[in-house]
C-alpha positions in Angstrom: 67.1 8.0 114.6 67.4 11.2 116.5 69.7 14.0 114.7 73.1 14.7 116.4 72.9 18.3 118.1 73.7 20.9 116.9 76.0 23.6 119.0 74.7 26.9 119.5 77.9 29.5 118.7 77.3 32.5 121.5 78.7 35.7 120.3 81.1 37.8 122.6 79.4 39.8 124.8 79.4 43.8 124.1 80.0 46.5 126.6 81.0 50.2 127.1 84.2 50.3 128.8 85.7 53.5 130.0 88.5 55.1 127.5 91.0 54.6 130.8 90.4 51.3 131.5 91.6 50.6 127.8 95.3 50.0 127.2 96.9 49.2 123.2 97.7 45.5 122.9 101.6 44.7 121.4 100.2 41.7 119.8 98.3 44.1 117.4 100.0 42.8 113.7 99.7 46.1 111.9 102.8 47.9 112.2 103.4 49.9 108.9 101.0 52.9 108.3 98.9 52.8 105.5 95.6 54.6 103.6 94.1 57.3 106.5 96.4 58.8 109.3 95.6 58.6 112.9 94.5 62.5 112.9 92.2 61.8 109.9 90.6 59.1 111.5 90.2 61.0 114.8 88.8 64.1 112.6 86.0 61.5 111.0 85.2 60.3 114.6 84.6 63.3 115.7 82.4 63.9 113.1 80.1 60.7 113.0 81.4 58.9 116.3 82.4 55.2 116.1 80.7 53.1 113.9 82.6 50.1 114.5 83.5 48.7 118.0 86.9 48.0 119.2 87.9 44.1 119.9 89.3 43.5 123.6 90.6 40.8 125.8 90.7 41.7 129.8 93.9 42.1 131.4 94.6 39.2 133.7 97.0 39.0 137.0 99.3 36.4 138.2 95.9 34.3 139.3 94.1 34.8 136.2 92.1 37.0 137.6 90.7 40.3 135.9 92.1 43.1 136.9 89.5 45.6 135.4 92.1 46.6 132.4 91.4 45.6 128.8 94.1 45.2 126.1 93.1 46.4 122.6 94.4 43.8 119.9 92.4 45.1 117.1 90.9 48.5 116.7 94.5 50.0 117.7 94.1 52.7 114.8 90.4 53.8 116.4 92.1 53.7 119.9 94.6 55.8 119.0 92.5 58.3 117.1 90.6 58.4 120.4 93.0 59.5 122.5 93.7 62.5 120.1 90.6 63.6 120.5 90.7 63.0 124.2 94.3 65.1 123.7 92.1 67.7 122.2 89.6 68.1 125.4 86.9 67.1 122.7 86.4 63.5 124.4 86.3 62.7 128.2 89.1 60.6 129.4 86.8 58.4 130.9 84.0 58.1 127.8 82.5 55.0 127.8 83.5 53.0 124.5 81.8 50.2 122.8 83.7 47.1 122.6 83.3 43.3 121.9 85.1 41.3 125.2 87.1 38.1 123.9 87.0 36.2 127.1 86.6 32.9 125.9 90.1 34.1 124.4 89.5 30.5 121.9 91.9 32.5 119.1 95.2 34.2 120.1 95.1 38.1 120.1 97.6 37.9 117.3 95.2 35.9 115.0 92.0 38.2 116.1 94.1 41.3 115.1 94.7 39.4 111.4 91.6 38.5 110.5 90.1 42.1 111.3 92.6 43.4 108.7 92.7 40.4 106.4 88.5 39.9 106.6 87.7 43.1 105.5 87.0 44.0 101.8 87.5 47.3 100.3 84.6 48.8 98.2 84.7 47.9 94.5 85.1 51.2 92.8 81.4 51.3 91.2 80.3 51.1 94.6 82.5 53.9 95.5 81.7 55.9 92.7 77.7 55.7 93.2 78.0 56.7 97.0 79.9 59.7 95.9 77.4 60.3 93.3 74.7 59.9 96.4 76.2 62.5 98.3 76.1 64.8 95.6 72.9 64.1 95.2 72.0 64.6 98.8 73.7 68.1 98.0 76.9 67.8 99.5 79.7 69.5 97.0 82.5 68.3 96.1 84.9 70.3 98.4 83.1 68.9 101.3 82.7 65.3 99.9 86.6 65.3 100.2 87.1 67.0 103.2 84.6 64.6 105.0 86.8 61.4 103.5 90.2 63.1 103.2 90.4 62.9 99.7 91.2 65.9 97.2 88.2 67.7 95.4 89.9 66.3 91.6 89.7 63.2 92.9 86.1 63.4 94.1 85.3 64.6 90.4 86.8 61.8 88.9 84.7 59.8 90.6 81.6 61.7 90.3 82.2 61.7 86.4 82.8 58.0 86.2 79.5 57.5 88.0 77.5 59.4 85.1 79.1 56.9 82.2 76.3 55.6 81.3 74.0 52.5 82.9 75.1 49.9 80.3 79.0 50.5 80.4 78.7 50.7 84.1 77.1 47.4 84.2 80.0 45.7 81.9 82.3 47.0 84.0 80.9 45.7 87.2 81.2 42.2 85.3 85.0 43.0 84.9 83.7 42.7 80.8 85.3 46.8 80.6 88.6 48.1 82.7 88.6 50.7 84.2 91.0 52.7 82.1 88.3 52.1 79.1 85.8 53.9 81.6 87.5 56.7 82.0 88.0 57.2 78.1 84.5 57.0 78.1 83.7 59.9 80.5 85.1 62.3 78.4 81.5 62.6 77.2 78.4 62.8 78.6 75.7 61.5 75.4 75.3 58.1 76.7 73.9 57.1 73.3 77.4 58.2 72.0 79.5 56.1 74.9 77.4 52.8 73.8 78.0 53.8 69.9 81.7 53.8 70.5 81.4 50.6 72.8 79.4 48.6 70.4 81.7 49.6 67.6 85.0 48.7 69.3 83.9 45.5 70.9 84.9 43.0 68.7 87.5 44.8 67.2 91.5 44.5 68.4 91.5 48.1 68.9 89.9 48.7 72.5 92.7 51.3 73.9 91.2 54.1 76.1 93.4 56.5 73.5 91.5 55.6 70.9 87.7 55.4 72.8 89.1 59.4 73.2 89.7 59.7 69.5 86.2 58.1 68.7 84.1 60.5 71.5 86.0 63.5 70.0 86.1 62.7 66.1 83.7 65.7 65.3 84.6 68.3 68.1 87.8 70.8 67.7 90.8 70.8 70.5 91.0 73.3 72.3 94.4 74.0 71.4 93.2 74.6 67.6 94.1 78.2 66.2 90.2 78.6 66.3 89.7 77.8 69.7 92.3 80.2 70.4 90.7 82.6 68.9 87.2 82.7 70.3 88.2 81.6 73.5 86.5 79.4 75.8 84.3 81.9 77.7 83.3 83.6 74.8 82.5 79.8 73.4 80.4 79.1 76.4 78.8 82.1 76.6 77.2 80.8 73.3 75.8 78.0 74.7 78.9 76.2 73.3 79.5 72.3 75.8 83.6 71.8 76.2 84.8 68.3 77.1 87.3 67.6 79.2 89.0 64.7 80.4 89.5 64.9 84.1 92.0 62.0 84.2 94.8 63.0 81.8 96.2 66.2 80.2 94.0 67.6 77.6 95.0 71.0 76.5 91.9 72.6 77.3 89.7 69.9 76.2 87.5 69.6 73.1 84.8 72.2 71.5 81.9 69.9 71.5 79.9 71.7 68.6 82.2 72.9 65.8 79.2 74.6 63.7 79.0 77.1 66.6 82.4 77.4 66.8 82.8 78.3 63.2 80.0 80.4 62.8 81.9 82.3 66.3 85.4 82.5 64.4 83.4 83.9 61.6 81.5 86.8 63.1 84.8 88.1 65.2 87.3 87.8 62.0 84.0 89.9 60.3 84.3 92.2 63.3 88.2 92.3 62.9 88.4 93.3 59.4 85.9 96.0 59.4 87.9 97.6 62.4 91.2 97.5 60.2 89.2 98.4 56.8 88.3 101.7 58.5 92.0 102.6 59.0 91.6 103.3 55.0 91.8 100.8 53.4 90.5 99.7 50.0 89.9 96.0 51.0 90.3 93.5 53.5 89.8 90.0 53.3 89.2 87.9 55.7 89.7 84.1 56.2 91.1 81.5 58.8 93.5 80.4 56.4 94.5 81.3 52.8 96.2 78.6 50.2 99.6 79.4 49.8 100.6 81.4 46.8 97.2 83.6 47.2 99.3 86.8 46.9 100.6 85.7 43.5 100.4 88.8 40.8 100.0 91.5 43.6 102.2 94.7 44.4 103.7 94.8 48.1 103.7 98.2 49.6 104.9 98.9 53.2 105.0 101.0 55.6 107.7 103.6 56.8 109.1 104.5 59.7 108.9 107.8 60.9 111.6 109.9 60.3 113.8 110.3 63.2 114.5 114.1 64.4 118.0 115.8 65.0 117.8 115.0 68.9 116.4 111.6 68.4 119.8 110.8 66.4 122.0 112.6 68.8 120.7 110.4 71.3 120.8 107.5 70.2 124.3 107.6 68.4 125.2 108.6 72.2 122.9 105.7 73.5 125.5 103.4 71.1 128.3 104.5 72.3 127.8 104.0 76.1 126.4 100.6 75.5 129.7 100.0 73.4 132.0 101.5 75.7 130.6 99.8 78.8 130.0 96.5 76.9 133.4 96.4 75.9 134.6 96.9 79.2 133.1 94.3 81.1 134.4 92.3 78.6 137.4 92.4 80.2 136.0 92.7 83.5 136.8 88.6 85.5 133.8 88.7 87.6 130.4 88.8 87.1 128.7 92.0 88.2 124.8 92.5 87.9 124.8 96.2 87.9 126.3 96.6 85.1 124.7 94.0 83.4 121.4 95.6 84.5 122.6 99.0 82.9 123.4 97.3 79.6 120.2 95.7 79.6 118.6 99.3 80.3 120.4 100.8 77.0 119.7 98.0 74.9 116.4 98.1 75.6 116.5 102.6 75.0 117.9 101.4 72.0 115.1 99.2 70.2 112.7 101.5 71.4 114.6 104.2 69.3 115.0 101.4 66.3 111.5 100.5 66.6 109.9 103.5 65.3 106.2 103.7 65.0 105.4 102.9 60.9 102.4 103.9 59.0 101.4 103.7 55.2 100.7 106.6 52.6 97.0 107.4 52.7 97.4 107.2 49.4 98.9 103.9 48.8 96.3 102.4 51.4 93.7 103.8 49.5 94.4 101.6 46.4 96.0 98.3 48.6 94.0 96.0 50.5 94.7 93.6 53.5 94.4 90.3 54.2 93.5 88.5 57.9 94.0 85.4 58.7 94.3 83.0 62.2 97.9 82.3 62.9 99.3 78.6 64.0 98.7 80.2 67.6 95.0 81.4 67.4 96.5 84.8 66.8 95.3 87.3 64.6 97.5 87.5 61.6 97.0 90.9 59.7 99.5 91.1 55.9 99.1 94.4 54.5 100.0 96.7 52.0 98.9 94.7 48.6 97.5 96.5 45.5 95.4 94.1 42.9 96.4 94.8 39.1 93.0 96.1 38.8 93.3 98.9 41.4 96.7 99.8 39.6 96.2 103.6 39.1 96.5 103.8 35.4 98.2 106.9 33.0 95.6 108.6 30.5 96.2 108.1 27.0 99.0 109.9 25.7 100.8 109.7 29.1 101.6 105.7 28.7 105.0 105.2 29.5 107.5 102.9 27.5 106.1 99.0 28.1 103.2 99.7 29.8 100.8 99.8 27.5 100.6 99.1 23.9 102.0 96.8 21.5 105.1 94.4 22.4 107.7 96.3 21.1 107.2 99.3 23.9 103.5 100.3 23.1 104.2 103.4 21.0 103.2 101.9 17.8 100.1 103.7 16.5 98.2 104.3 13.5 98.5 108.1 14.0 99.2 110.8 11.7 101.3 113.0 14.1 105.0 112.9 13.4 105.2 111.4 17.1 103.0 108.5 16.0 105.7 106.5 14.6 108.9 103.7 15.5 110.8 105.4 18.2 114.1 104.9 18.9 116.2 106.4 21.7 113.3 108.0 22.3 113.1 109.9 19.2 110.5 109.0 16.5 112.2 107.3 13.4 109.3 106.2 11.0 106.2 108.0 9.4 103.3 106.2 9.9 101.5 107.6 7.0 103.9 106.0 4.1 104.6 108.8 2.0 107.7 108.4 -0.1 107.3 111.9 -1.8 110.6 113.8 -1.5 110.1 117.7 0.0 112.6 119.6 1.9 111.4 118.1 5.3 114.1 115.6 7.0 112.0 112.7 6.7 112.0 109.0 9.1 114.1 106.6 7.6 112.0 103.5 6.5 110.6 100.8 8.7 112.8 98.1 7.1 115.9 100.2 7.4 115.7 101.2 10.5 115.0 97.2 11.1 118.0 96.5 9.1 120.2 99.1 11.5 118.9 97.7 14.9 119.2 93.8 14.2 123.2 95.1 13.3 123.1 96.7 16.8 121.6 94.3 18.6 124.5 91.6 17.6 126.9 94.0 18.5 125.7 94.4 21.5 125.4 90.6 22.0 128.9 90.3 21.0 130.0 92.9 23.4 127.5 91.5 26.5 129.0 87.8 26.1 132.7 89.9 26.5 131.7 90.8 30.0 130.2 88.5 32.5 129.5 90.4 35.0 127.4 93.1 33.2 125.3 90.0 31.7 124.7 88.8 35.0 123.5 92.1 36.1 121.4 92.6 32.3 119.6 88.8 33.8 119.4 89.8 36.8 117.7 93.1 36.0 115.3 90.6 33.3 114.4 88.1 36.4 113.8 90.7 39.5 111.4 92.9 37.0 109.6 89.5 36.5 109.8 89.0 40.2 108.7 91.6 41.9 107.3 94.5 39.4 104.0 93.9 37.8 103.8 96.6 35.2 107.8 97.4 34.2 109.4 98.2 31.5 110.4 95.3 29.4 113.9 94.5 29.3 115.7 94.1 26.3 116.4 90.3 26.9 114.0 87.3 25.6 114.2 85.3 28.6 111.3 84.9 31.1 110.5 83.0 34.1 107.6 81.2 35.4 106.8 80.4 39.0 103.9 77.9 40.1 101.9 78.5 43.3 101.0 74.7 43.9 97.9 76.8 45.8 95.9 73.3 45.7 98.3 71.5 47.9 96.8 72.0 51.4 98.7 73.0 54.3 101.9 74.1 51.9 101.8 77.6 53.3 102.6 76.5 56.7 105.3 74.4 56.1 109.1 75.9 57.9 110.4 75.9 53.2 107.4 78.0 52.5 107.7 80.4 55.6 111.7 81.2 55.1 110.8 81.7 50.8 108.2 84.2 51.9 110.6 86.0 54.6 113.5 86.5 52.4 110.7 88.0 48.9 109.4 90.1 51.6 113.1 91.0 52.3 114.3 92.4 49.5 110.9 93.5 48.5 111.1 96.0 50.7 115.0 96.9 49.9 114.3 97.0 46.0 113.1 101.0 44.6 109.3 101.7 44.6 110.1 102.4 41.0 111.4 99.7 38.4 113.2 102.5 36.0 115.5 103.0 39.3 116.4 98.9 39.5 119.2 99.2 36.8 121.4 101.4 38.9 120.5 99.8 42.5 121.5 96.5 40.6 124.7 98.0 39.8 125.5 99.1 43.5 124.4 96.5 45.0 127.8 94.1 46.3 128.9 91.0 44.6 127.2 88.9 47.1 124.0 90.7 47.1 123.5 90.2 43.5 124.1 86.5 43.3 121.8 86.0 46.8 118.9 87.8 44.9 119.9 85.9 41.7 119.9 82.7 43.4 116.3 83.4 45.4 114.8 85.1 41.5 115.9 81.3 40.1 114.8 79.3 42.7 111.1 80.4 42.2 111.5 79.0 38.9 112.1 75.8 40.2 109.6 73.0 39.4 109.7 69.2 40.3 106.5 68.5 40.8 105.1 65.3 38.8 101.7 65.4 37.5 99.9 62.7 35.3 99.1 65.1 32.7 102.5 66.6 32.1 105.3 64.0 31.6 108.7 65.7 32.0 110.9 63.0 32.8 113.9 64.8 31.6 113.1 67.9 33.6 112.4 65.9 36.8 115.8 64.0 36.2 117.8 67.2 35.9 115.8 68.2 39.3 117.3 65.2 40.4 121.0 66.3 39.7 120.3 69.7 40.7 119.7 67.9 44.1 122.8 65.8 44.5 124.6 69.0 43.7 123.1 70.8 46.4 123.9 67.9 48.4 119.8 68.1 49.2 117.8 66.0 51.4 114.4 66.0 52.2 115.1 64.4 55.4 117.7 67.3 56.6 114.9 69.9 55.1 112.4 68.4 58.2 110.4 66.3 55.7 108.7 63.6 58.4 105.7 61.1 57.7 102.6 62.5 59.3 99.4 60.5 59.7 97.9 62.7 57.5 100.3 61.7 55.1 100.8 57.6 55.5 96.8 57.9 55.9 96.4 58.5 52.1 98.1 55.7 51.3 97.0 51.9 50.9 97.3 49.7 53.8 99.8 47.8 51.6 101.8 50.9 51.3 102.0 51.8 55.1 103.4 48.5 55.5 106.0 48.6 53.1 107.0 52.0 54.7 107.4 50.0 58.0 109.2 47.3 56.5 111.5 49.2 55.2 112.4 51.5 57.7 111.9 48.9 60.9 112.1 45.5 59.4 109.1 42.9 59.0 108.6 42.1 62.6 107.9 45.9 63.0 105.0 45.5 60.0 104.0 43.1 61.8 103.1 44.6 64.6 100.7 46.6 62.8 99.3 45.0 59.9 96.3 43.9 61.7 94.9 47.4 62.5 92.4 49.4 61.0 93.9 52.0 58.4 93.4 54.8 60.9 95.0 53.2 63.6 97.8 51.9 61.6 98.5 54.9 60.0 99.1 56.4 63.7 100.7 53.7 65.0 103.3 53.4 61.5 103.7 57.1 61.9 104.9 56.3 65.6 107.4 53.5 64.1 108.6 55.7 61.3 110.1 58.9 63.7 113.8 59.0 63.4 114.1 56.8 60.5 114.7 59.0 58.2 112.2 57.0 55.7 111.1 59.0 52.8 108.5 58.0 50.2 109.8 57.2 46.4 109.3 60.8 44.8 111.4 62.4 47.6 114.3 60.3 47.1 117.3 61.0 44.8 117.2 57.7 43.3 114.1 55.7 43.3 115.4 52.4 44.0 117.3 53.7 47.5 116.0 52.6 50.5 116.5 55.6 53.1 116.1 54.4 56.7 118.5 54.2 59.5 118.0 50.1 59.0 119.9 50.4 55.7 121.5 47.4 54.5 121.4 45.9 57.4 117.1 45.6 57.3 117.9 45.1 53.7 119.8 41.7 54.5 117.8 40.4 57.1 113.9 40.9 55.4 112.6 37.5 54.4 110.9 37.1 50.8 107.9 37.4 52.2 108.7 41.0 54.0 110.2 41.9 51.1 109.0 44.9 49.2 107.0 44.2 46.4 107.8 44.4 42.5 106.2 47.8 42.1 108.0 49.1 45.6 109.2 51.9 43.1 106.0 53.3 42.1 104.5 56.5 43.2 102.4 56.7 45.8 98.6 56.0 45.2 97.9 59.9 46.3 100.3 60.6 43.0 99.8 57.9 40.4 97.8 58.6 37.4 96.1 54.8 37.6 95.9 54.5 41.2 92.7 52.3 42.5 90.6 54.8 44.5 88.7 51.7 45.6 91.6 50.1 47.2 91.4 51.7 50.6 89.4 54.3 52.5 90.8 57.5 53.2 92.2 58.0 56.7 89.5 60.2 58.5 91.8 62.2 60.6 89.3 63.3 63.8 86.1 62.5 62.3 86.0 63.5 58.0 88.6 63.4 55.6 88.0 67.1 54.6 85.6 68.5 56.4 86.6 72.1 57.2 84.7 71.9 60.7 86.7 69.2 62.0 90.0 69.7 64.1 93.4 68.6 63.6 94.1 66.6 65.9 
């Protein structure tokens, strides 16, 4: 049985037809523009030529005849760009043009114009990405690779970075098994061993989010916002042979220092180089460090340095300076409408002014030569130089003989001795009152009275004196005062004659502490009235004593607040003591949430899992926890942190009463939490970080970018 025939399909005939026999057809369906102008198109013709014909139909008249014109359905963009060029004198008006003649004409011109747009299928973007990369290859540079396609340099990176992602993710991605957002977190770096670590150890896990593929490449590099980035400084870092990633498809600060070691050993060296350059302006010691604990000045002396004294015309000047300013600023006060030059000249003496009140300042060569200094990185990468402090041991000491009264010696003043001079003995008043050698002969000599007399005469004294000091308040305010700022601020005074002392802890082993806004406004206002307070402590009686009402309680207040101590540790149970901290609170009307207290990831991240979920809970409710309690520690201790801003949620041992719930759910959260999402029965203990039988084994630590501790790893 012979097979039915098969029909042949004859393709439409191509020919070069002159540019002016060629007219645009109105059947053509694209209207809208869209992806590369006409004048874009016309540049890349005249570059490579046509590389794609246009589609005709001939032009028929009233007999169906041809008339020798040819309507252009589709290829109306190329016919367009031609006559630009043609515009241009760069193409001949009658340049022959390759097109495919419909004359069968089985399909409607309108149908031939859709299916040349609709047929076509853009380039997957791995495709793209590799023919980039082949152009690069072929030597073209970026600049030109986007000129040549009309597409910005940036954008011709991108795509050259995601081509180098390695083999492997590139394949997976091709098989739609990685998006491409996940490809672009992994071209951050460029160890493909790294990129299929990270890959292999996030596949089966919830947590495949390109921030977090980020967080993974960069766990053991340093931002490049980090103070010790700052510092160095990118060229400097490269110059060491130092790699710095960058993310080319969102905002990265700078990137990420690839190799911390080298970066440390870098900070190193130039804070070496910094403090010898400031130790030879002469002084004794400088240490350096890129950060100290907080509290690491405790037990030192503060000197500082003076301003230089200003001369007879510098003062006549500036009190003249004053005036004008006040005259003229006084006057435009009154003044209805604005006027810039005389805003301008009171910007001009303001600025005459500071310079004046900023006087150049410089130590005592003397004092410098028994102080030291200490560097340090500030919060922005700068350096940080606070000097001017004098160890106990570099004290300059009196010789023998010279000691003053409570220097040296023996608690009650030092000037007890076993001597046999008559100056040797109990002085009182400053006037020796007891023989040290005993003898109770009688010669003609006014002899000391007896040690227990002169006992006996004193302890009367001394409750008069205590009878008279409770008569007047304001003198034993000053007599404490004068007790807690010798304390305070002088290391070697004169004791006072009240029995009451303070004590002030550092909390140095708290990390962080001396960067926190309390910390920084404690050490502003000491350094304050440090420097106000008299070099000499013999001096402080009378500066107390002309110092203003206000004055004195302000430095009372700041002399008592060091004193202050709240702090619950395992091995010292004050529950009475923390309880009065407690009320001291509610009288203050104090609140850790109004001080700026706010839980950080590092903070929820050294809690259980079971603790960052209460948090949530009760703060947000259960359907918040919820969200959450599936994640990996790290990622839910980032994520709570994100749920926990603005709710003014504070752990247990910041809250005024243990069993209150601080959150902006309040009772409302309260109500509506299920038994299940309900805290549970030991919601009121401590945290794990501060119980005394917390289960180390519980949960991992957080590692915040890479180690929990590890001094070459960044915070993030």
């Amino acid at each position: 049985m012979a097979k039915n025939a098969i029909e042949k399909i004859a393709m439409n005939a191509a020919e070069n037809i002159p540019y002016d026999k060629l007219m645009l057809s109105q059947k053509n369906v694209r209207r809208i523009k869209d992806g590369v102008s006409i004048e874009q198109l016309a540049e890349d013709i005249g570059r490579r030529k046509l590389i794609q014909s246009l589609n005709v139909r001939p032009v028929l008249d009233g007999e169906g005849e041809e008339t020798g014109t040819f309507e252009v359905p589709a290829g109306g963009r190329r016919y367009l760009a031609l006559g630009i060029l043609i515009k241009q004198k760069r193409l001949a008006k009658n340049e022959p043009i390759p097109c495919i003649v419909n004359r069968g004409q089985e399909t409607s011109a309108e149908e031939d114009s859709l299916a040349e747009n609709l047929r076509r299928a853009d380039l997957h973007p791995l495709d793209q990405f590799r023919a980039f990369k082949t152009l690069s290859d072929q030597g073209l540079d970026p600049d030109e690779i986007g000129a040549r396609f009309f597409v910005s340099s940036a954008t011709v990176r991108q795509r050259l970075r995601l081509a180098s992602v390695s083999p492997k993710l590139l394949d997976l991605y091709e098989k739609d098994e990685i998006r491409l957002e996940q490809l672009m977190a992994f071209s951050i770096a460029d160890d493909h061993a790294r990129q299929e670590q990270v890959w292999e150890r996030i596949a089966s896990s919830h947590t495949q989010e390109p921030y977090y593929i980020r967080r993974l490449l960069t766990e053991t590099t340093v931002r490049a916002d980090d103070r010790r980035a700052v510092y160095v400084g990118a060229e400097a870092y490269e110059a060491a042979g130092g790699i710095i990633l960058r993310d080319l498809f969102e905002q990265d600060s700078g990137g990420w220092f690839q190799d911390a070691g080298l970066l440390e050993q870098l900070v190193f060296d130039r804070l070496k180089m910094d403090a010898e350059a400031i130790r030879t302006d002469g002084w004794k010691w400088v240490e350096a460090a890129i950060s100290f604990p907080y509290g690491h000045t405790s037990g030192m002396r503060r000197i500082y340095a003076e301003a230089q004294e200003l001369s007879a015309e510098e003062i006549e000047r500036y009190d003249a300076l004053k005036a004008e300013y006040a005259k003229l600023d006084a006057d435009y006060a009154q003044a209805e409408d604005a006027d810039e030059a005389i805003e301008a000249k009171l910007d001009q003496l303001g600025a005459e002014l500071d310079a004046i009140d900023d006087r150049p300042q410089s130590y005592d060569p003397a004092q410098k030569s028994i102080a030291g200094v200490f560097v340090t990185l500030a919060a922005n990468g700068k350096l940080q130089v606070d000097a001017g402090f004098v160890r106990s041991e570099d004290e300059p000491r009196t010789e023998p003989g010279d000691v003053d009264e409570g220097e040296e010696g023996s608690a009650d003043g030092g000037n007890r001795s076993n001597g046999d001079d008559d100056g040797d003995g109990v002085v009182v008043n400053g006037k020796p009152v007891n023989d040290a050698s005993g003898d109770d002969g009688e010669d003609d000599r006014i002899k000391p009275l007896p040690d227990r007399l002169v006992f006996d005469l004193t302890a009367q004294r001394t409750l008069a004196l205590r009878n008279a000091l409770a008569g007047d308040v304001d003198i034993a305010f000053v007599a404490a005062l004068h007790a807690f700022v010798l304390q305070v601020f002088y290391r070697f005074a004169p004791d006072t004659c009240l029995e009451i002392s303070l004590k002030s802890g550092s909390f140095s082993q708290v990390d962080g502490l001396a960067e926190t806004s309390w910390a920084k406004e404690v050490a502003e206002r000491h350094e304050a009235w440090d420097r106000d307070l008299p070099d000499e402590a013999e001096a402080l009686w009378d500066f107390l004593l002309g110092l203003d009402e206000a004055s004195r309680k302000a430095l009372f207040a700041h002399c008592v607040s060091l004193t202050l101590n709240a702090v619950v540790e395992p091995w010292n149970r004050r529950p009475k003591a923390l309880e009065h901290a407690d009320r001291l609170g509610r009288s203050l009307q104090f609140d850790m949430v109004d001080a700026g207290w706010t839980p950080t990831v590092e903070f929820l991240g050294r809690l259980t899992k079971a603790r960052i979920l209460q948090a949530v809970r009760e703060a947000r409710g259960a359907d918040s926890a919820q969200l959450i309690d599936h994640m990996k520690k790290d990622i839910m201790a980032r994520e709570a942190a994100r749920l926990l801003e603005g709710s003014n949620w504070l752990p247990e041992p910041l809250r005024l009463e243990v069993d209150e719930v601080v959150s902006d759910a309040g009772d409302a959260v309260a109500g509506e939490m299920s038994e299940e999402a309900a805290p549970d029965d030991d919601a009121a203990e401590l945290p794990a970080f501060l119980a005394d039988d917390a289960d180390p084994s519980s949960d991992e630590p957080v590692t915040i970018d890479g180690d929990e501790a590890d001094h070459l790893q960044a915070a993030e």
